[in-house]
DRENDO-1510 file (C-alpha; in Angstrom, 1 decimal, always signed):
<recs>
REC; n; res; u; v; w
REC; 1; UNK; -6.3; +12.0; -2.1 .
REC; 2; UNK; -8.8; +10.1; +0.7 .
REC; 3; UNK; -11.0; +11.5; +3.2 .
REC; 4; UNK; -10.3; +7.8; +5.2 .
REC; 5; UNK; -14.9; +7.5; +5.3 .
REC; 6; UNK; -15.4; +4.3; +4.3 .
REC; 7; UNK; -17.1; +4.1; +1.7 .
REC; 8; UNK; -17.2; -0.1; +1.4 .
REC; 9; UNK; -16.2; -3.3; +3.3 .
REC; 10; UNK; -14.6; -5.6; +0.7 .
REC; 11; UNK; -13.2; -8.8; +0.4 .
REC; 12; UNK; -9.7; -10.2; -1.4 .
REC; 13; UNK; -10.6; -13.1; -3.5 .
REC; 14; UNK; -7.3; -13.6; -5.3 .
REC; 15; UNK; -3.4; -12.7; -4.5 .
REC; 16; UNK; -0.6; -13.8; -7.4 .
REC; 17; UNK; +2.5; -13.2; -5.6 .
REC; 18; UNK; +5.6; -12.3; -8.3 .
REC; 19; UNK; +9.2; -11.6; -7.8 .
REC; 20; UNK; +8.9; -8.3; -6.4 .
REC; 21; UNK; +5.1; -7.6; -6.7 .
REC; 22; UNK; +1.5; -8.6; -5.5 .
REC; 23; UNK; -1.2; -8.6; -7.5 .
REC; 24; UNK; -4.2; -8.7; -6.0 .
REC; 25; UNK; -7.9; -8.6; -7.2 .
REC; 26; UNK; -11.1; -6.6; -4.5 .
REC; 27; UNK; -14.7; -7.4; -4.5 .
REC; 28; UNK; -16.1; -4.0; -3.8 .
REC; 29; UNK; -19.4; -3.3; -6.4 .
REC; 30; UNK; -19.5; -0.1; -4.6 .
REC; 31; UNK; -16.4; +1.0; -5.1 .
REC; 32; UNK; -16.1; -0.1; -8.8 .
REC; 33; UNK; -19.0; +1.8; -10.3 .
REC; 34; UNK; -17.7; +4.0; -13.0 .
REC; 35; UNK; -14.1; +3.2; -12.3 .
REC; 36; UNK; -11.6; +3.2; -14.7 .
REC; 37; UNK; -8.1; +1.8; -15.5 .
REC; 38; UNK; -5.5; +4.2; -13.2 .
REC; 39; UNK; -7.9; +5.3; -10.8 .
REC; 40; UNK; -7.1; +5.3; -7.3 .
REC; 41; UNK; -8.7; +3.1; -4.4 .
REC; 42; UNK; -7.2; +3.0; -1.0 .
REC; 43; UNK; -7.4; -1.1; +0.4 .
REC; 44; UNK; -7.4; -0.5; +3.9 .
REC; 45; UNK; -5.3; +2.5; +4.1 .
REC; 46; UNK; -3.1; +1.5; +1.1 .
REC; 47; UNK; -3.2; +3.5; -2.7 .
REC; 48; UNK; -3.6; +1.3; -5.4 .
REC; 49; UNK; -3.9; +1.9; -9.3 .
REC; 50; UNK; -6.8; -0.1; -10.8 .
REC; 51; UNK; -5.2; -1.8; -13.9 .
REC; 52; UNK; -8.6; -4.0; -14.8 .
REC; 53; UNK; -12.0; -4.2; -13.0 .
REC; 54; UNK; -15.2; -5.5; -13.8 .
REC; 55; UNK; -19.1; -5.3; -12.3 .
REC; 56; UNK; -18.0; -6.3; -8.5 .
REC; 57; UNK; -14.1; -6.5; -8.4 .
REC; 58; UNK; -10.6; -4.7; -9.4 .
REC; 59; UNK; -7.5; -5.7; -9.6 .
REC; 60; UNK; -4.0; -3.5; -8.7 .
REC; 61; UNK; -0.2; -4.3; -8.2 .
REC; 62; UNK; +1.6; -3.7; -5.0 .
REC; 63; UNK; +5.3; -3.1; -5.4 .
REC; 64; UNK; +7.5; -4.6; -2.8 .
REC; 65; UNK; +8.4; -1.7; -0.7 .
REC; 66; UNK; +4.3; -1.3; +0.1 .
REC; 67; UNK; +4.6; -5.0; +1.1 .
REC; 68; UNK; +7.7; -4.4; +3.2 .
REC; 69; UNK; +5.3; -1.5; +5.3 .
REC; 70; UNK; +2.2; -2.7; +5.3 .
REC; 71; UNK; -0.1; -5.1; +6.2 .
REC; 72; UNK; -0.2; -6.3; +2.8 .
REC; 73; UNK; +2.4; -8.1; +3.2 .
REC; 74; UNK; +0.3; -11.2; +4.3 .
REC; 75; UNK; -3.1; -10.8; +2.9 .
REC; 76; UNK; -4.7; -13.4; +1.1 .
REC; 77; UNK; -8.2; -14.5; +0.0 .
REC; 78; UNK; -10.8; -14.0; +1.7 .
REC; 79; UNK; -9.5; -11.3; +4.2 .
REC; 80; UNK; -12.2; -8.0; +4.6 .
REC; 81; UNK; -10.5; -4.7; +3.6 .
REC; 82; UNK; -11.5; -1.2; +3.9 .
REC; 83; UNK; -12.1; +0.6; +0.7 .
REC; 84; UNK; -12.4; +4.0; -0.2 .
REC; 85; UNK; -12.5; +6.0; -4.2 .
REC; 86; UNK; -9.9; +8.6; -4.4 .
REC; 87; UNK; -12.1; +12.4; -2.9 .
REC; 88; UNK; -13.8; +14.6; -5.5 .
REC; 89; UNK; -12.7; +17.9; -5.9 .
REC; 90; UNK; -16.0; +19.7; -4.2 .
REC; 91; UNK; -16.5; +16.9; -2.2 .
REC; 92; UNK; -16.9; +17.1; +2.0 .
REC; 93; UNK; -14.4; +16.3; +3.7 .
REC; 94; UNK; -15.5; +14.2; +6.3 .
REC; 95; UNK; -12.6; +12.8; +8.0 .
REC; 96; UNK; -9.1; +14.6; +7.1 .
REC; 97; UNK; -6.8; +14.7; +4.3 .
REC; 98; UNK; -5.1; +10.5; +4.0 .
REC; 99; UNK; -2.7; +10.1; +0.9 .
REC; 100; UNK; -3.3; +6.1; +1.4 .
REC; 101; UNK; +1.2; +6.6; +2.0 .
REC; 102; UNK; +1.4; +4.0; +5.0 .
REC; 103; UNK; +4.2; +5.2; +7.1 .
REC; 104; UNK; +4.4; +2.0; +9.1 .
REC; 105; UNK; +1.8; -0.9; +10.8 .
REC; 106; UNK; +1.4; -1.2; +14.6 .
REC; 107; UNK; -0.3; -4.2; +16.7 .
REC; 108; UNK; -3.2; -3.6; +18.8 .
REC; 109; UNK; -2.3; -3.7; +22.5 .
REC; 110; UNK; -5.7; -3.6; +24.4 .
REC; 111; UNK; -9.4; -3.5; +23.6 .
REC; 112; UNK; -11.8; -1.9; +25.9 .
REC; 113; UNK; -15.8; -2.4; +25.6 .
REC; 114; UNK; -18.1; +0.3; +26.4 .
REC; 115; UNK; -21.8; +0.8; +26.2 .
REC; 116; UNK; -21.9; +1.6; +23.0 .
REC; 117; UNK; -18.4; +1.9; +21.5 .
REC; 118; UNK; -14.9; +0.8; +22.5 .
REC; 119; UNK; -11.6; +2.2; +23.0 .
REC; 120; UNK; -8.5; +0.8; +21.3 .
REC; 121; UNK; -5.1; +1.0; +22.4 .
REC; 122; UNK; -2.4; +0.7; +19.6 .
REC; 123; UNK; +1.6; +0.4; +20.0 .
REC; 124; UNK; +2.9; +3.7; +18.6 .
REC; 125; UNK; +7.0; +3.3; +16.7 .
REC; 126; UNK; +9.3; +5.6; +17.5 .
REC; 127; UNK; +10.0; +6.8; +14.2 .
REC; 128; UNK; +6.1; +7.5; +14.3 .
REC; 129; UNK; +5.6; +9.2; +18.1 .
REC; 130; UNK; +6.5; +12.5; +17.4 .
REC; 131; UNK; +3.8; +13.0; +14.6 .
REC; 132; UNK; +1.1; +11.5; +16.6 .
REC; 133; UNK; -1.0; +14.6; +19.1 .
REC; 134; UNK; -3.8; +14.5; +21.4 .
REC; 135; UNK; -6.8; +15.6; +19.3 .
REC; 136; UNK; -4.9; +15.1; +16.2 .
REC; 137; UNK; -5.8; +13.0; +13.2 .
REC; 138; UNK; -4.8; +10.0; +12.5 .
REC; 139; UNK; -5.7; +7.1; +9.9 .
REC; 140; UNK; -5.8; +3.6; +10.9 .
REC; 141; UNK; -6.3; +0.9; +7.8 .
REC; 142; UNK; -7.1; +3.8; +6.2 .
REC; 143; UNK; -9.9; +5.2; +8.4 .
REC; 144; UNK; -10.0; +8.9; +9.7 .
REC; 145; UNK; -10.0; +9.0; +13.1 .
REC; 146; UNK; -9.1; +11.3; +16.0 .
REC; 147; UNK; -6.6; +10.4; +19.1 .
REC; 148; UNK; -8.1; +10.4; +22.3 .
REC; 149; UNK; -5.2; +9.5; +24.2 .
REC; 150; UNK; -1.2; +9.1; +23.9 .
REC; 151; UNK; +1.5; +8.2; +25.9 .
REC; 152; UNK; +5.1; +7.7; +25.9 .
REC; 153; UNK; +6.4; +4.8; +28.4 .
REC; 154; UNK; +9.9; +3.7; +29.1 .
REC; 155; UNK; +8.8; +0.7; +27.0 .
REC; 156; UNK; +7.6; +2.1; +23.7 .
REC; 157; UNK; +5.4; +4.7; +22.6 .
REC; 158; UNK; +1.0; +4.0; +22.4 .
REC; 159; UNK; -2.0; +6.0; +21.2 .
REC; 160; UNK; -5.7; +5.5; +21.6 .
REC; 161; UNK; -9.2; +6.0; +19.7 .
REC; 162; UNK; -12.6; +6.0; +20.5 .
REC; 163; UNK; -15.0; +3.7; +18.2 .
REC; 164; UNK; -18.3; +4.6; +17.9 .
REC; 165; UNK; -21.1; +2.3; +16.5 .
REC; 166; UNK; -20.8; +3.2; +13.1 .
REC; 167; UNK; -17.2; +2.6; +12.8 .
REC; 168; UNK; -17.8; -0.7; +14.8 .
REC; 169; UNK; -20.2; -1.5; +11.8 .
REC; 170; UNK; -19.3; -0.3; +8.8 .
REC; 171; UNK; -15.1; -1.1; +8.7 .
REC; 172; UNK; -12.3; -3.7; +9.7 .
REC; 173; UNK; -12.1; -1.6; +12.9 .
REC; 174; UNK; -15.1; -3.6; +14.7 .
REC; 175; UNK; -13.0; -7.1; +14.3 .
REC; 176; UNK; -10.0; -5.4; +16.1 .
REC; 177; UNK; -8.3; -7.9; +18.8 .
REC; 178; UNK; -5.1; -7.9; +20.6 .
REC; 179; UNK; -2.2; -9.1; +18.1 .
REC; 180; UNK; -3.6; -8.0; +15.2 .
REC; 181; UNK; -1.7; -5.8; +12.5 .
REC; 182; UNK; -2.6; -2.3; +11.2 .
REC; 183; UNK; -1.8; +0.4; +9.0 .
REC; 184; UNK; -1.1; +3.6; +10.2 .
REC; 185; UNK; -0.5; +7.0; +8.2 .
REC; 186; UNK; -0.6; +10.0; +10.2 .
REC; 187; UNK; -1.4; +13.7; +9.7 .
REC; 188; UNK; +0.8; +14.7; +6.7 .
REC; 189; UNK; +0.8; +18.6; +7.9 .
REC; 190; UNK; +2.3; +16.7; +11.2 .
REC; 191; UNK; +5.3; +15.6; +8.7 .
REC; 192; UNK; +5.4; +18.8; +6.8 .
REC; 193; UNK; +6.2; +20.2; +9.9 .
REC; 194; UNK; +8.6; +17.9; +11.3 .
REC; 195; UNK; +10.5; +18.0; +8.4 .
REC; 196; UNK; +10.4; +22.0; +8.3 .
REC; 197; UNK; +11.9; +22.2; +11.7 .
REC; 198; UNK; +14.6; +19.4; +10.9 .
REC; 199; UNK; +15.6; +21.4; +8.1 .
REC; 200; UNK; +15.9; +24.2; +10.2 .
REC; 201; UNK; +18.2; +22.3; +13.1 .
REC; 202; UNK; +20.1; +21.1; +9.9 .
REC; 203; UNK; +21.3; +24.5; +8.2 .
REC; 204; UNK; +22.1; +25.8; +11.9 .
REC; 205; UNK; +24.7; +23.1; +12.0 .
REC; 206; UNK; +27.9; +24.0; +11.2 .
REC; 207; UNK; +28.9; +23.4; +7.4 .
REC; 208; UNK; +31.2; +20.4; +8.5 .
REC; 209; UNK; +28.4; +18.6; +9.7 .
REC; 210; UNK; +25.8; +20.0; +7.6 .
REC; 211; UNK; +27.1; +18.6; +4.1 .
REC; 212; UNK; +26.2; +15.5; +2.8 .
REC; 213; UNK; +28.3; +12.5; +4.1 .
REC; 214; UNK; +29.8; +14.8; +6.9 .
REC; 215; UNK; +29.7; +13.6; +10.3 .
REC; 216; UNK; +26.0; +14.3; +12.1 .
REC; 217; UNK; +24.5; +13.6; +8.6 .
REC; 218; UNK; +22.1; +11.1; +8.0 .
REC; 219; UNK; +18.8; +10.2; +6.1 .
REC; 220; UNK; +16.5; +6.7; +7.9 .
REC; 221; UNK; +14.4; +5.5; +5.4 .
REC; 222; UNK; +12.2; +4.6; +8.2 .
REC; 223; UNK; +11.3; +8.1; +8.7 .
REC; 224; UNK; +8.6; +9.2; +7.3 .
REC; 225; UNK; +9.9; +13.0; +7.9 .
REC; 226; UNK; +13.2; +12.1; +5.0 .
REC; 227; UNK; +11.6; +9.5; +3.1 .
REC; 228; UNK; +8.0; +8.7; +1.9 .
REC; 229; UNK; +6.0; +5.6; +1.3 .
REC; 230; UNK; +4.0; +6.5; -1.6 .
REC; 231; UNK; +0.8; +4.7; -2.9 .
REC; 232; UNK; +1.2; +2.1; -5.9 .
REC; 233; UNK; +0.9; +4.8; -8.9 .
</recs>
């Protein structure tokens, strides 16, 4: 488990593609003091298992289906990463409980400058608008932050944060321009939920519909409420 406070900005210096997995190696000195082989780092949002690290990098496989949802899928050397060690039990929890699952990327729609900090606006998919509230957490390339504004349009769904200075500084967050990729992963108590009241709507049904391969009955690997997109354990 993640907080999604930034502990480190890191950079990839190698990527060895395989079949149907990524290996890819982190310079994070931070991040790698007193690690050890199986631990857990989140890479900009993303779990991964540390299967050999040294003084200033690590190395861990991605499996294809955290390529397929995140913005993995086209990192190579040299890109900047946000990197966090899995929380402490007794630790503060700074930010909000982050799994480093990635539920899906979005692209960054608009950038707005303040004095001192800037809003972002990201797209929002639909499998994903329901789980994202005003106020509510949410983490984006793996940093805890809180939505300060969402909307639903007749074109497609968008959400909101507020940078401050800090978060300008200290993540991948500051770099942000229209286009660009993210991960997102939101509030897992927002999925909990969804999923409580689905199974609800679902036993209501009658049993004709309600069994497995009936008619009304379906599971979307897209959504994270049926199916989740675990970290790299």
């Amino acid at each position: 488990m993640f907080t999604g406070i930034i502990e480190e900005l890191g950079e990839v210096t190698r990527v060895e593609p395989a079949a149907d997995v990524m290996r890819v190696t982190v310079r994070g000195p931070r991040v790698v003091e007193g690690v050890r082989h199986g631990d857990s780092i989140a890479v900009s949002g993303v779990c991964l298992t540390v299967v050999d690290a040294d003084a200033e990098t690590f190395t861990a496989d991605v499996m294809a289906q955290t390529l397929a949802m995140s913005t993995l899928d086209t990192v190579e050397a040299g890109r900047r990463v946000n990197l966090e060690r899995a929380a402490l039990v007794g630790d503060r929890l700074g930010g909000h409980i982050v799994q480093g699952h990635i539920d899906g990327t979005a692209e960054v729609l608009q950038v707005t400058p303040g004095e001192a900090w800037r809003v972002v606006r990201f797209s929002l998919p639909t499998s994903l608008a329901s789980l994202v509230v005003d106020k509510g957490s949410i983490a984006v390339d793996g940093v805890s932050l809180t939505v300060s504004g969402v909307r639903d349009d007749p074109d497609g769904s968008w959400f909101e944060v507020s940078l401050i200075p800090e978060t300008l500084a200290a993540t991948t967050l500051g770099a942000l321009e229209p286009g660009d990729r993210v991960n997102l992963e939101t509030d897992v108590l927002a999925r909990h939920v969804q999923r409580m009241l689905r199974l609800d709507a679902h036993r209501a049904l009658p049993s004709s519909l309600a069994e497995p391969g009936g008619s009304g009955w379906s599971v979307r690997a897209d959504d994270p409420a049926s199916s989740s997109i675990g970290g790299d354990r």
